[in-house]
N, C-alpha and C positions, 0 to 999 in steps of 0.2 A: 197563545194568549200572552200580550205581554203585563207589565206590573199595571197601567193606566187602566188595563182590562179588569182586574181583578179589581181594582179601587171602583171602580165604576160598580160590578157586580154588588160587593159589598155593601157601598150606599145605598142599590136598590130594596136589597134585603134590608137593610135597615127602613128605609120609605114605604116600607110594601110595597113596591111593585113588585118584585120578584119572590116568588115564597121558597120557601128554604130547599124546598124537594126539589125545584130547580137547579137554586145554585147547586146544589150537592151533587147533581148529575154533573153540573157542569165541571165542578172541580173536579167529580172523580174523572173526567176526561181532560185533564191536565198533561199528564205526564205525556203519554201516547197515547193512540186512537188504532186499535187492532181491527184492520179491515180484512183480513186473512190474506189478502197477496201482498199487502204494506202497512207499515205501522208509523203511523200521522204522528211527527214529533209535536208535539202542541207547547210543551216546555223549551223550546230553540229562541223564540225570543229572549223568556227571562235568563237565558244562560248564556248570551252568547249579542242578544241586541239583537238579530233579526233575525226572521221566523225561517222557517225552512223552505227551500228553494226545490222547486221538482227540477229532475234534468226529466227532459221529455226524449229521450232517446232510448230505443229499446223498450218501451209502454206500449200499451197499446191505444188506441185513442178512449176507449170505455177509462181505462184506469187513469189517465192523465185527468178527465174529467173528473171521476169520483176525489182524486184527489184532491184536486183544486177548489171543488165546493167544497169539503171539508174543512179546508183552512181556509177558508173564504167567509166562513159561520165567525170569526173571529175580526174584530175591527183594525186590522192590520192589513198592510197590502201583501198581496201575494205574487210570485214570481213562478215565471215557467219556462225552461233554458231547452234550446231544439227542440222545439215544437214542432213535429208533424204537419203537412196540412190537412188530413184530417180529423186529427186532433184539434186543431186551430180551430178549425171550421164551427167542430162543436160544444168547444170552447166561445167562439163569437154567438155562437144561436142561446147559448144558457147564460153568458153576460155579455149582451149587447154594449153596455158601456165601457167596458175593458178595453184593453189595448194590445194590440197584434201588431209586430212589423215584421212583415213577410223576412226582408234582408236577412232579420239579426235572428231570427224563428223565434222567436220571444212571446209571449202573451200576457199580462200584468193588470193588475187589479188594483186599482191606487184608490187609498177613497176619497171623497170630492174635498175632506175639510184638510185633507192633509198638505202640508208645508213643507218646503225645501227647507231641510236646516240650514243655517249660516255658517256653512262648513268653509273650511279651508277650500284654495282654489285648483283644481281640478281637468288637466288637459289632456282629451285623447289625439294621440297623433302618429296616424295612417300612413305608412310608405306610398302606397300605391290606393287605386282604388279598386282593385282585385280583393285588397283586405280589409274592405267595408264591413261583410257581414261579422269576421271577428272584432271588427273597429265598433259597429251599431252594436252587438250583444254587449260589450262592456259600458256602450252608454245607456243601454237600456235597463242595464243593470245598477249604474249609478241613480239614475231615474228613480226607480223604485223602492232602491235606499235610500229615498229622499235626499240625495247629494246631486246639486248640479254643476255640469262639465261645460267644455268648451272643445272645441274640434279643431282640427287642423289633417285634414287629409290633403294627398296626391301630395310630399313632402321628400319625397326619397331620395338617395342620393345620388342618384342620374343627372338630378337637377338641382347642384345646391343652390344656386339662386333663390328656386322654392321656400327654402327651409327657412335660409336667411333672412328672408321678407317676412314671416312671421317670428324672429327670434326673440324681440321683445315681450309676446304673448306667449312663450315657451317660458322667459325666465322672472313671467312674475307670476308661474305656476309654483306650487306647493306639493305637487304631485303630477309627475306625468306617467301617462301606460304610452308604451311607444312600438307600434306593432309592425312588423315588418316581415317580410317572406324570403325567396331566393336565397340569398348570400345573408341577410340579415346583418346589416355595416347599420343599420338607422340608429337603434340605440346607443352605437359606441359614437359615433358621432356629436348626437344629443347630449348625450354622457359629458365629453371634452366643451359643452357649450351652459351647462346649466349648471346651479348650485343645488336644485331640489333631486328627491330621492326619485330613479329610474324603475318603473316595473316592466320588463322588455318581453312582449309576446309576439315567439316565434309563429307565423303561419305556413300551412302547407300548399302557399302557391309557390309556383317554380317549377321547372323541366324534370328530364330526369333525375339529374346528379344532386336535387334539390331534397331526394329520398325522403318526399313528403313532409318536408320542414325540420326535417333533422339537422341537415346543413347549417339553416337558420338558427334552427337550438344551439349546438354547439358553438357556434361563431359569438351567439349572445353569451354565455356560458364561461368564454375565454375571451370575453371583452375586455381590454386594456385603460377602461374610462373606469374609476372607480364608482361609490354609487350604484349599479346596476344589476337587480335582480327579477329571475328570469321566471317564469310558469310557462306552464306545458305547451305544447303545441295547440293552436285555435283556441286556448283557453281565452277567452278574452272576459267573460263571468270570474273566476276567479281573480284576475287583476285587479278588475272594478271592484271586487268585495276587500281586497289587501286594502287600496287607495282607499276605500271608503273608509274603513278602520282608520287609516294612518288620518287621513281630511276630519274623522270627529276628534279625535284626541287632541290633531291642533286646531279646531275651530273652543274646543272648551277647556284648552289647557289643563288637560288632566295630567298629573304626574304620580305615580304608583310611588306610595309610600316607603320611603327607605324600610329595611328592618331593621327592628330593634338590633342596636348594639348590645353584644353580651355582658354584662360586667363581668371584669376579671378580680375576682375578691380575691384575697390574700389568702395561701393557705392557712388551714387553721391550727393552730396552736395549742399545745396543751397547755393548760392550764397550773398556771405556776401554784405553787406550795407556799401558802403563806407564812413567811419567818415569823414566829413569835417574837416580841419586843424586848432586849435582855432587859431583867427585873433590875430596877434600879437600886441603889442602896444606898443608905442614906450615909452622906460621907464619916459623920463620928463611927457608925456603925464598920465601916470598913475601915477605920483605922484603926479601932478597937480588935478588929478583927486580924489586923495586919500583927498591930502590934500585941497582942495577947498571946500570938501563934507562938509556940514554945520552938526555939532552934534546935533544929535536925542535928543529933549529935555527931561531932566528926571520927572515924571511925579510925583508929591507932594501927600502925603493925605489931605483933606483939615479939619481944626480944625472942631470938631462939632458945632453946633451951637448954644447959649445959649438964653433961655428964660431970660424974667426979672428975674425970680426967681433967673437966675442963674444954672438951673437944666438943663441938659444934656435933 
């Protein structure tokens, strides 16, 4: 549930439509939703801006579904990353209006009145077309963020001509994901050609030596083009979700508030000792005073004193 959600609740309670013992269920099912094999973060939007994303890998198809209607009770869209096909399957029989793309294994639930934000501009761009389906899961994931992209596959660097023919739609991006397999050169290349920030997703296409995209990783990892950061292998959901973050902060120019400066106060000080004022004196009274004072008598030696002899 995000914040629109709860404003909307509120009002109803206020209108009557909704009666209290309603909303109260519903808040108490805010935080998470304990289904005893998973617990439905329902508070991921308000913390975080977008609700929670199922990976469907390792699910079984019963639980991918229970999940899904779950967070689907909420007016927000909902996302589902490697989907099974039959998972999918019966996911499309329970919301026929949804959206499935076999490629990216994706399924998503958008609702009809929702809007692409006016976000920052947004490029994916495919070496090959072997890495579509991680190329499609990160558009369908910008999709669903309500953020939309621009494509640029079969660009790789076998054939820069490709590349080059689209370089001007590369650099009036704001964000590009640059997905590449094999030897994984696309990034560092794009890297040396763009001023926007790089999110480079290594895939595990390639032969042997290609060690299931590690090749690729590492190569992106020790790329010599600055700008360029890297996510996991086939991630291509996680990409999309980085860009998407980076595409709304610069489509609403947000800037996180400096912190407060500390003042540096002056240590403190003890507190001086107030001089009393010398007493003044009225001038005849001090001269009288001066002159009244009797003189200190001066103090004689006194002669020695003589025997009869006369002798000291």
């Amino acid at each position: 549930m995000n914040r629109p959600a709860i404003e909307t609740l509120l009002r109803n309670v206020a209108a009557g439509r909704v009666s209290a013992e309603a909303a109260a269920e519903a808040i108490a099912r805010l935080p998470f939703e304990d289904l005893g094999f998973a617990r439905v973060d329902h508070h991921r939007a308000l913390r975080c801006g977008v609700p929670e994303v199922i990976f469907g890998a390792g699910k079984t198809p019963e639980h991918v579904e229970t999940i899904f209607t779950r967070l689907a009770r909420y007016p927000h869209g909902v996302l589902a990353t490697r989907v099974e096909p039959k998972a999918a399957q019966r996911l499309r029989r329970r919301f026929p209006h949804g959206r499935h793309n076999p490629l990216a294994r994706t399924f998503s639930l958008i609702p009809p009145d929702a809007e692409h934000e006016p976000a920052a501009a947004v490029s994916v761009v495919a070496a090959g077309t072997s890495d579509l389906p991680v190329a499609e899961e990160a558009r369908e994931t910008l999709a669903a963020l309500g953020i939309s992209s621009r494509v640029c596959y079969d660009v790789g660097v076998a054939g820069l001509h490709r590349l080059l023919a689209v370089l001007d739609e590369l650099r009036s991006a704001d964000v590009l994901i640059v997905i590449a397999g094999m030897e994984g050169a696309l990034p560092s290349v794009v890297g040396g050609l763009v001023s926007a920030p790089i999110i480079a997703v290594p895939t595990s296409v390639g032969y042997g030596a290609s060690l299931g995209g590690l090749a690729a990783l590492l190569a992106m990892l020790n790329s010599c083009a600055s700008g360029v950061s890297v996510v996991n292998i086939d991630n291509g959901f996680g990409a999309a979700y980085q860009a998407a973050m980076i595409a709304r902060r610069i489509a609403a120019g947000v800037r996180r508030p400096e912190p407060p400066t500390p003042s540096r106060s002056a240590p403190a000080q003890r507190p001086r000792a107030k001089r009393s004022a010398p007493r003044s004196v009225p001038p005849a009274q001090t001269a009288s005073r001066v002159t009244n004072r009797a003189p200190r008598p001066v103090s004689r030696a006194r002669p020695p004193r003589l025997d009869k002899r006369g002798s000291a």
